[in-house]
C-alpha positions in Angstrom: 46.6 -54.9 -4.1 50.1 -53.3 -3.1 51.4 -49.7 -5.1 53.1 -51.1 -8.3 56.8 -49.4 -7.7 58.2 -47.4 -10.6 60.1 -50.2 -11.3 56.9 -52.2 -12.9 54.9 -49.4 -15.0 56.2 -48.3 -18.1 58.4 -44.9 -19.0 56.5 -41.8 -19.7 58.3 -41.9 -22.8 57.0 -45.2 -23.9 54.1 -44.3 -23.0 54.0 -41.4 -25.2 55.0 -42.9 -28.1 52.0 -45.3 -28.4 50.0 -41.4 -29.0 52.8 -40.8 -31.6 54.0 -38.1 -30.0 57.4 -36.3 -30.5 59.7 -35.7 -27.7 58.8 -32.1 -27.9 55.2 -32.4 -27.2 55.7 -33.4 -23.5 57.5 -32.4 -20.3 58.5 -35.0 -18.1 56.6 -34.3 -14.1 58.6 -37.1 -12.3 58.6 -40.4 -12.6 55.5 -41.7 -14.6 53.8 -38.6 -15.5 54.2 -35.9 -18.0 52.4 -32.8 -18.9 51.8 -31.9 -22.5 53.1 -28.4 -24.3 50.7 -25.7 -25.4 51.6 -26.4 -28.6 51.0 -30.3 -28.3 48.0 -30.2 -26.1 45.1 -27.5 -27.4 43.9 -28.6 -30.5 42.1 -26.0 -32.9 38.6 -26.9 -34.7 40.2 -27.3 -38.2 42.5 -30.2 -37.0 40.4 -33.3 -37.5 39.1 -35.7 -34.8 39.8 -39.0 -35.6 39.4 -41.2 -32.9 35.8 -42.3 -31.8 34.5 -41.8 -28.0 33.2 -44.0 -25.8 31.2 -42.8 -22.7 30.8 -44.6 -19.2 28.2 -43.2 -16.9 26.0 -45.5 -14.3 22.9 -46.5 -12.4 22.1 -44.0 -9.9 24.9 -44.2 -7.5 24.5 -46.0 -3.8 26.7 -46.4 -1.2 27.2 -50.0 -2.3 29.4 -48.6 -5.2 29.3 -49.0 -8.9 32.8 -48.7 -9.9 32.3 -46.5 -13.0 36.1 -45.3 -13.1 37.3 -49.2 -12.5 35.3 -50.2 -16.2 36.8 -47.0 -17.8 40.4 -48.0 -17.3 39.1 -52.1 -17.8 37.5 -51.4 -21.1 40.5 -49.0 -22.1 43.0 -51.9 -21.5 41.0 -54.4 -23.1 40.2 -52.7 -26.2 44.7 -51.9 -25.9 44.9 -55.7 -25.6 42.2 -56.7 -28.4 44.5 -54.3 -31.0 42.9 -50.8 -30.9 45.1 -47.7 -30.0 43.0 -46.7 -26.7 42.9 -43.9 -24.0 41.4 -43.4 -21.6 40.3 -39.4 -20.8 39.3 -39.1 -16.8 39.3 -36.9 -13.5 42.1 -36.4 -11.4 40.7 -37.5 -7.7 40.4 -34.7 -5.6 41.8 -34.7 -2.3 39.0 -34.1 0.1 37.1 -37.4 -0.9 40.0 -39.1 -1.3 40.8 -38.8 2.4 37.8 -38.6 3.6 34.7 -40.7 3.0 34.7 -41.8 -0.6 38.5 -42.8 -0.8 40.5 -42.5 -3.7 39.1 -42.4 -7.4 41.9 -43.7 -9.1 40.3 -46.8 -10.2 41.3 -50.2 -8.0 42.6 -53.8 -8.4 44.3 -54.6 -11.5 42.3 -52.3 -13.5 43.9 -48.8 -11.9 45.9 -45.5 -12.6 49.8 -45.2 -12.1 51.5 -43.8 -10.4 48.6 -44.5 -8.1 49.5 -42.8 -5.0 50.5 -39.7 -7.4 47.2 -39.4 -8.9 45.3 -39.3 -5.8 47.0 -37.4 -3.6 47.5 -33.9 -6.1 49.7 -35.6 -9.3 50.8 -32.6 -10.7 49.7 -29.7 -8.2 46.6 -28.7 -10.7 43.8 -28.6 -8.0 45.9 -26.6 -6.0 46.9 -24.0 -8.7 43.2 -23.8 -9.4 43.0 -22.6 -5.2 45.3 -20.6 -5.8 43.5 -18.9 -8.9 40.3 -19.2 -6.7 41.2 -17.5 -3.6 43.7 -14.8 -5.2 40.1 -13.4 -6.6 38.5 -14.1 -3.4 41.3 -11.7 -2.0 40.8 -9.2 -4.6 37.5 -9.0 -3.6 38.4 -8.1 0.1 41.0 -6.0 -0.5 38.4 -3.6 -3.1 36.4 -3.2 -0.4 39.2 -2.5 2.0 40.3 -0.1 0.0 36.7 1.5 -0.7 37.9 1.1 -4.4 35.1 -1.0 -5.8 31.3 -0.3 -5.8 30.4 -4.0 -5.0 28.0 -4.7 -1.8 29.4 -6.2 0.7 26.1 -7.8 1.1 26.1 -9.1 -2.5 29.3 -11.4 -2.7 28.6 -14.7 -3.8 32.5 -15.6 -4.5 33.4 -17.7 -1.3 37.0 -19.3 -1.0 38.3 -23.0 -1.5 40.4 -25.6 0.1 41.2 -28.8 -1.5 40.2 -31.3 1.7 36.9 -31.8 3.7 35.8 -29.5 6.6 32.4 -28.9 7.5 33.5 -26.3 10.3 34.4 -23.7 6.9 30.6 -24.1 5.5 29.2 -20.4 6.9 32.1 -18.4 8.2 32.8 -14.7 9.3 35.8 -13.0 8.2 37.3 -9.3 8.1 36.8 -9.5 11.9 39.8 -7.7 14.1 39.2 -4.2 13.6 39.8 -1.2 10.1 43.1 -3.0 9.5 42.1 -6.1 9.0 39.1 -6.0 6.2 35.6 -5.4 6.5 33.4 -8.0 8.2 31.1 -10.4 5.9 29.6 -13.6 6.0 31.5 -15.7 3.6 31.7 -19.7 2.9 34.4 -22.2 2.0 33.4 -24.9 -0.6 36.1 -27.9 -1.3 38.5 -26.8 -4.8 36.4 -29.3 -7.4 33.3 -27.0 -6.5 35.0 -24.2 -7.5 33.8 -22.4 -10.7 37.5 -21.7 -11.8 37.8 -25.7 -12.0 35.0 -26.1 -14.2 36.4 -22.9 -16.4 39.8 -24.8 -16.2 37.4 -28.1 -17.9 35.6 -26.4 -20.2 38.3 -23.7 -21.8 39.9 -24.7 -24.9 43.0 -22.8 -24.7 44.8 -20.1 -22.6 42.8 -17.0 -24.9 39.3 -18.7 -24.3 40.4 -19.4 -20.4 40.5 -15.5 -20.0 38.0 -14.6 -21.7 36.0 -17.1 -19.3 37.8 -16.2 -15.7 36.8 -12.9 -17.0 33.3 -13.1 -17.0 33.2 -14.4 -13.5 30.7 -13.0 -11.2 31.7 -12.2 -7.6 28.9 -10.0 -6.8 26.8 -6.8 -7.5 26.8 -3.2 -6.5 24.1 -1.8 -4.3 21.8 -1.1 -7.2 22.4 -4.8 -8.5 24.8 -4.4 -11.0 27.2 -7.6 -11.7 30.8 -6.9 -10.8 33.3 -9.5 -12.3 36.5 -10.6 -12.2 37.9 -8.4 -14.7 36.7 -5.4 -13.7 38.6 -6.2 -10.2 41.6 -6.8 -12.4 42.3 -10.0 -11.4 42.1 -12.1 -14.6 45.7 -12.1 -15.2 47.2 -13.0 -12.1 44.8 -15.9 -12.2 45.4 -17.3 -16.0 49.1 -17.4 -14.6 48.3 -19.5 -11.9 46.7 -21.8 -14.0 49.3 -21.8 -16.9 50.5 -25.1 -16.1 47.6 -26.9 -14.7 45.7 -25.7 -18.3 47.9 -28.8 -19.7 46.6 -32.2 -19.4 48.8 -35.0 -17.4 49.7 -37.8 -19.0 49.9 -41.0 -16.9 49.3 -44.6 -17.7 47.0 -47.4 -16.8 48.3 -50.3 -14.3 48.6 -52.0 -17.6 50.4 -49.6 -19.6 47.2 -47.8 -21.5 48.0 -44.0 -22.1 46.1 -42.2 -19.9 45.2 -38.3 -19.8 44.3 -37.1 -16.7 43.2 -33.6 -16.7 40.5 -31.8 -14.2 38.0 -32.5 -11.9 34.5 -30.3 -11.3 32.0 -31.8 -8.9 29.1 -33.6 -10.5 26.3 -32.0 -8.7 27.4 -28.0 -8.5 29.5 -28.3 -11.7 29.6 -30.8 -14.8 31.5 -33.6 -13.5 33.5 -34.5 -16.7 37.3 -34.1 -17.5 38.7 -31.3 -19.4 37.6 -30.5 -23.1 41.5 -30.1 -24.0 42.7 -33.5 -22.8 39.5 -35.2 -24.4 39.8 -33.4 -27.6 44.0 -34.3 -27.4 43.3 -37.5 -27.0 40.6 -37.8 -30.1 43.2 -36.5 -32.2 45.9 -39.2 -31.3 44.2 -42.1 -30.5 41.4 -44.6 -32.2 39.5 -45.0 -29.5 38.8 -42.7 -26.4 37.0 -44.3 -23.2 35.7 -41.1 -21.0 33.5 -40.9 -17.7 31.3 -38.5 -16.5 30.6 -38.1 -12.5 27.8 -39.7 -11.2 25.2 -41.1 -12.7 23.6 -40.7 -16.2 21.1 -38.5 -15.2 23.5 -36.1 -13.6 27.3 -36.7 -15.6 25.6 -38.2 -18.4 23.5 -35.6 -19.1 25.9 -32.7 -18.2 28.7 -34.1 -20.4 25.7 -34.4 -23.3 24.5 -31.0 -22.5 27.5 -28.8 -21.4 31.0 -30.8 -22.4 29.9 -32.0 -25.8 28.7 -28.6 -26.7 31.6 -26.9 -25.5 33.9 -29.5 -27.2 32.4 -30.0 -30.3 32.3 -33.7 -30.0 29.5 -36.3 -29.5 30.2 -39.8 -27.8 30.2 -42.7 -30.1 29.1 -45.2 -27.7 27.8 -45.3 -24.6 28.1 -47.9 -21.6 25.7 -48.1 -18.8 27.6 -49.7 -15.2 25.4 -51.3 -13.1 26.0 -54.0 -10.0 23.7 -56.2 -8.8 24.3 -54.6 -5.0 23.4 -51.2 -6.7 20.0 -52.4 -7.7 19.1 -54.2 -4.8 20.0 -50.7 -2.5 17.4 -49.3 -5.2 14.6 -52.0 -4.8 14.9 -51.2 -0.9 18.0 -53.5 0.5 20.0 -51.9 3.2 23.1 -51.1 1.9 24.8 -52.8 4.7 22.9 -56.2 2.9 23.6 -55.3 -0.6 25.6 -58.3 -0.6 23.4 -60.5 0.9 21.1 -62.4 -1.7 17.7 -60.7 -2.5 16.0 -61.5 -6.0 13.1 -59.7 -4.9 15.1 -56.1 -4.1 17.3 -56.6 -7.0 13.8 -57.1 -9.9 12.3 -54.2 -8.1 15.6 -51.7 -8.1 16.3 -52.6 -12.0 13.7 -50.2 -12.8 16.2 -47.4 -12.0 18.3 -49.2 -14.6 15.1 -49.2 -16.9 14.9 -45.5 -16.8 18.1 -44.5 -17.1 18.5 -46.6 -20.8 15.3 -44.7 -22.0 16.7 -41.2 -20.9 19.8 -42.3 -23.2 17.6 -43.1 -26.1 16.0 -39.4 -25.8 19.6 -38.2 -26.4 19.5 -40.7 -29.5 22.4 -43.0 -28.0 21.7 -46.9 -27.3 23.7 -48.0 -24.3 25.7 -51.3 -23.5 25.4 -52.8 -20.0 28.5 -53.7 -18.2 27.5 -55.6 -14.8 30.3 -54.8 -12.8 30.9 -58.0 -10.9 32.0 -58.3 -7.5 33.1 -61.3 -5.1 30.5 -63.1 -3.7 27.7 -62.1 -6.5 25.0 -64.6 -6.8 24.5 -66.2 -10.3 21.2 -66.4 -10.6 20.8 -62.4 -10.1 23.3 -62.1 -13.1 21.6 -63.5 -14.8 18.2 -61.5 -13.7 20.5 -58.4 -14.6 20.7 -60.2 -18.2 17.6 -60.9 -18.7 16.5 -57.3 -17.7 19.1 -56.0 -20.2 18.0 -58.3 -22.9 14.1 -57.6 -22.6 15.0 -54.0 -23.2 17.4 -54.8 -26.2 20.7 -53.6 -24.7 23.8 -55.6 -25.0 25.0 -56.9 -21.6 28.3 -58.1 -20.3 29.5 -59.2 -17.3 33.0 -57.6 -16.1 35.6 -58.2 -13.6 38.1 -55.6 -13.9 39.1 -55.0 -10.1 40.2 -58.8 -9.5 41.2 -59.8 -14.0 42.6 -56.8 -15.3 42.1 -56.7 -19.2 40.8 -60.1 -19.7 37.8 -59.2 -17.2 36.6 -56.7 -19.5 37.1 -58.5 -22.8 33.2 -59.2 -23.8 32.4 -55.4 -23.0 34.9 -54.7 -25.2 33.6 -56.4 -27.8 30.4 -55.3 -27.6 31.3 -51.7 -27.6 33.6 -52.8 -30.3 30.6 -53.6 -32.4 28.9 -50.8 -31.3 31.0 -48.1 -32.7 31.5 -50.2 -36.4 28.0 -49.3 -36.6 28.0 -45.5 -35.4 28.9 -42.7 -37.9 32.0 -41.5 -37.9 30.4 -38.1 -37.3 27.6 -38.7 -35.0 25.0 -36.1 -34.7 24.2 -34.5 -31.4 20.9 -34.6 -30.2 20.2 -32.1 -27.2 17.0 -32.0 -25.3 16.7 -28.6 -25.4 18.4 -25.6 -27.5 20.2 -22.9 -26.0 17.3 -20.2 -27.5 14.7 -21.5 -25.3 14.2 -19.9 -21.5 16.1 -21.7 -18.7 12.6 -22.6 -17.2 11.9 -24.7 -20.4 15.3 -26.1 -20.1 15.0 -26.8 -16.1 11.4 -28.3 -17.4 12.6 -30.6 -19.9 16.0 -32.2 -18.2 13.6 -32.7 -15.0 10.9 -34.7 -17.1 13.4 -36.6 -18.7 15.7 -37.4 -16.5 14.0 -37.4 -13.4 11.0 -38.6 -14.1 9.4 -35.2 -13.0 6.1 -34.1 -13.5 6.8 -30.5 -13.1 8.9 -28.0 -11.6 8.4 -25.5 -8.8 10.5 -22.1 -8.5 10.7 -20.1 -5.5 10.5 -16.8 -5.2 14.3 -16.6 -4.7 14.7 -18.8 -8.1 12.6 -16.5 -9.8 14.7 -13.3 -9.3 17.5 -15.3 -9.5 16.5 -16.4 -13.4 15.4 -12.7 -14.0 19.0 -11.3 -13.3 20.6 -14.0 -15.4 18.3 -12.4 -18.2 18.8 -9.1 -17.4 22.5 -9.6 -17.7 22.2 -11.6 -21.1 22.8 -15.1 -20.0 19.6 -16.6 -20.6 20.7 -18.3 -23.5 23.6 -20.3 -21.5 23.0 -24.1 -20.6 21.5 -25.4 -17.4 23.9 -27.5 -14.9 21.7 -29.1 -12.3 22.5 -29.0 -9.0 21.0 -31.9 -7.3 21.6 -34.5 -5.3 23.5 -37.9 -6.8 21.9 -40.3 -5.2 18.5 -40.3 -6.0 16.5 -39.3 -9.5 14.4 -37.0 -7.2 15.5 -33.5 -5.3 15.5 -36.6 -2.4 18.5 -38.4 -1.5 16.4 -41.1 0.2 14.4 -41.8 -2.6 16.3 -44.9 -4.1 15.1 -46.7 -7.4 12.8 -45.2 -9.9 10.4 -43.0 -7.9 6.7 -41.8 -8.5 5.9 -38.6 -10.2 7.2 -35.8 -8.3 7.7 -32.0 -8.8 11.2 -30.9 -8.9 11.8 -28.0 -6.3 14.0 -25.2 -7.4 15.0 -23.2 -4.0 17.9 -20.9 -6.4 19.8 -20.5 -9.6 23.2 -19.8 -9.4 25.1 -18.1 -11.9 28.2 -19.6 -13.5 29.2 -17.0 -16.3 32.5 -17.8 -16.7 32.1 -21.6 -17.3 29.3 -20.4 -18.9 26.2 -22.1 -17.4 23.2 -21.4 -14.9 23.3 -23.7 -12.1 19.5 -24.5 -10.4 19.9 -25.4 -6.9 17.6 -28.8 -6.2 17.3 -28.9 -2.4 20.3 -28.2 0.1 23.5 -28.9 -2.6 26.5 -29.5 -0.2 29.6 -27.7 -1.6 32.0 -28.2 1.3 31.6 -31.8 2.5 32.6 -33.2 6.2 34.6 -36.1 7.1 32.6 -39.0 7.8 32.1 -41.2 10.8 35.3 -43.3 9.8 37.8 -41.0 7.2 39.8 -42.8 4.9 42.6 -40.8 6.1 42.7 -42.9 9.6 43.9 -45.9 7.6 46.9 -44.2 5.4 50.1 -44.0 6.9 53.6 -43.4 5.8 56.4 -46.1 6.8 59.9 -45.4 7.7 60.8 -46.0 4.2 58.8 -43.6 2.8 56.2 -46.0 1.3 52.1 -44.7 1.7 50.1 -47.7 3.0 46.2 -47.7 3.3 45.4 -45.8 0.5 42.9 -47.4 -1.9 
């Protein structure tokens, strides 16, 4: 589908009227998008939430794609359509994946973001103000040790620097070389900008006080004896909150259909939480009747993470949940090549839905009863729709088929509906229900979201895992929530291990420690934080015409 021009989506001001909002709550950021005021935009705990949210997660993803953000911004314009003042609360794309293998995450078809090209290729500049936060601490770090003015180890720095794009060549790198002038030599890393910790501080803060309190706590390192070093003791949380001063607010933006949208954020699923910002979902619960959110991945990974580390952080609790699944999805889990996920195979498809089986029970041990949206694509065969039915049905989950990408509104109609119905019967309070509490040791915790989850029988530590745990206790953060760090394509440390697989034990090589987002972070296998271009980068397909208009991008 060709870029709607400006001409075609509605004004920002428009827009922001359907939240109710006064002039003064906004600043226009060009055409299309605005960002919201302080004042406007971070919502205290005695203002009242009124609006009710609705969470979108998935199947375990494939390579055949589930289409997770194209249902959000379906469901969010049918619901609009059907008479319910919606939003919908997601990521802002980061630029690496967009480029490079993954392409943009902007949504697609008629059921998309505008301005489209703005959202995926850095709307308003807030991923690069948060590698700008990012590396001005990284250079505080450097410049201590230049200076002989800090007692951290240069051995002992775990703070590595960011770009915003994919390049595998900045995985392990060497810097301070040249001589006394020019630093002292470490080994260092780069990981890509939505791996960043500062990006899931910039998510999970609820204002600019609690942001410094959190870039605060950040730990870069330790000294020689093993003390932590952080951020503020290197002096460098001010300099970083002002870098982040704008990018704290959330964008508001619209749907190809003229939904508000707040777009706000972006952490990485596996190394960080994967969900939007706490400010722009908590904004939009207090303006709107009905907030459509998505968390990264799939439910065991978002899901849980937005259950575990957003909702606590938030103080909020979804009010529905919807479960995407595709019919090429579960055939790449019952053993299809993904190159033949759309080639007919009844046989695949029964024996992948058992991934679909166990992610609806690992919602019901979080007390929340999904709906299934079958995201359909061109070229799906009926009678595996119906299979996908029938599936749904025999474990008493409302099902509905969807075409967002090629229908718009009207393709998500009968999921609207059904989540609809779903929230007249949830409380308008709901009550969370966490797997484990924050008391219990992080081992327990690690135990519990592997067993249900996963499907694990056990976990295993290494040595490395086990200091690691023991320094997060000497330094008080025990008691902190657990983001696992795991790979996103398979229920199983894995990534090859499609579908719902046999007991296994869940290997833990290290924890890392996220104190100013404020969770531990247990490494599942090798955990990519800087990925590499693939074998044919989106970015060989976009190009800009004489006119200035970008072609390719999708």
């Amino acid at each position: 589908m060709p870029s709607a021009s400006i001409a075609s989506i509605a004004s920002i001001d428009d827009v922001a009227a359907e939240l109710s909002l006064r002039r003064s709550d906004y600043l226009p950021y060009g055409e299309g998008v605005a960002k919201l005021v302080p004042q406007a935009a971070f919502v205290p705990d005695d203002q009242p939430l009124g609006g009710r949210l609705v969470l979108v997660s998935a199947v375990t993803p494939t390579p055949a794609g589930e289409g997770k953000t194209t249902i959000s911004i379906g469901l969010a314009d049918s619901l609009r359509r059907r008479g319910v003042y919606a939003v919908a609360a997601l990521r802002q794309p980061s630029l690496g994946p967009t480029l490079g293998a993954k392409g943009g995450g902007a949504g697609g078809g008629r059921a998309r973001l505008e301005p489209f090209h703005r959202v995926n290729l850095g709307l308003t500049g807030d991923i690069h103000a948060v590698t700008a936060a990012h590396n001005l601490l990284a250079s505080l770090v450097d410049h201590a040790l230049h200076l002989g003015q800090s007692p951290l180890d240069p051995r002992r720095i775990d703070w590595p620097r960011v770009m915003d794009l994919d390049d595998r060549s900045l995985r392990h790198v060497l810097t301070g070389l040249g001589g006394p002038l020019h630093g002292v030599p470490r080994e260092g890393r780069f990981d890509i900008s939505a791996a960043s910790e500062v990006m899931a501080i910039l998510c999970l803060a609820r204002d600019y006080s609690d942001l410094k309190r959190r870039l605060g706590r950040i730990l870069v390192g330790s000294t020689r004896q093993g003390a932590p070093v952080t951020a503020a003791e290197l002096g460098a949380v001010g300099g970083m909150a002002v870098l982040l001063r704008e990018a704290m607010l959330p964008n508001l933006c619209q749907t190809a259909e003229g939904t508000p949208a707040l777009v706000h954020g972006g952490p990485f699923g596996n190394i960080a939480h994967g969900c939007s910002s706490v400010v722009a979902t908590r904004f939009a619960l207090r303006h709107a009747e009905v907030v459509v959110t998505e968390a990264g991945f799939g439910f065991d990974l978002g899901g849980e993470k937005f259950l575990h580390i957003k909702c606590r952080a938030a103080h909020i609790w979804p009010h529905a949940l919807v479960l995407v699944a595709t019919a090429r999805s579960l055939k790449v889990h019952g053993g299809a090549a993904p190159a033949q996920a759309a080639a007919p195979n009844r046989a695949a498809l029964e024996r992948g839905a058992d991934n679909l089986r166990h992610h609806v029970q690992s919602a019901r041990a979080f007390g929340l009863e999904p709906v299934v949206a079958i995201n359909v694509f061109a070229g799906d065969v009926e009678e595996e729709l119906e299979a996908i039915e029938r599936i749904a049905a025999e474990l008493g989950c409302p099902v509905a088929r969807c075409t967002p990408f090629a229908h718009g509104a009207e393709g998500a109609f009968a999921l609207a509906d059904l989540v609809r119905a779903r929230l007249a019967e949830a409380p308008a309070r709901p009550v969370a229900c966490y797997l484990y509490e924050l008391s219990e040791t992080p081992r327990h915790k690690i135990e519990r979201v592997g067993a249900t989850l996963y499907g694990a029988t056990g976990v295993e530590l290494s040595a490395q895992a086990e200091r690691d745990l023991s320094r997060a206790a000497a330094a008080g953060l025990a008691d902190l929530p657990i983001c696992m760090a795991k790979t996103h394509l398979s229920l199983t440390a894995h990534p090859h291990l499609g579908g719902r697989p046999q007991p296994h034990v869940l290997p833990i090589q290290a924890v890392r420690i996220s104190a100013g987002a404020g969770f531990l972070v247990p490494l599942c296998g090798d955990i990519v934080t800087m990925p590499g271009l693939g074998s044919s980068p989106a970015v060989l397909g976009i190009d800009l015409t004489d006119e200035g208009e970008i072609v390719g991008l999708k």
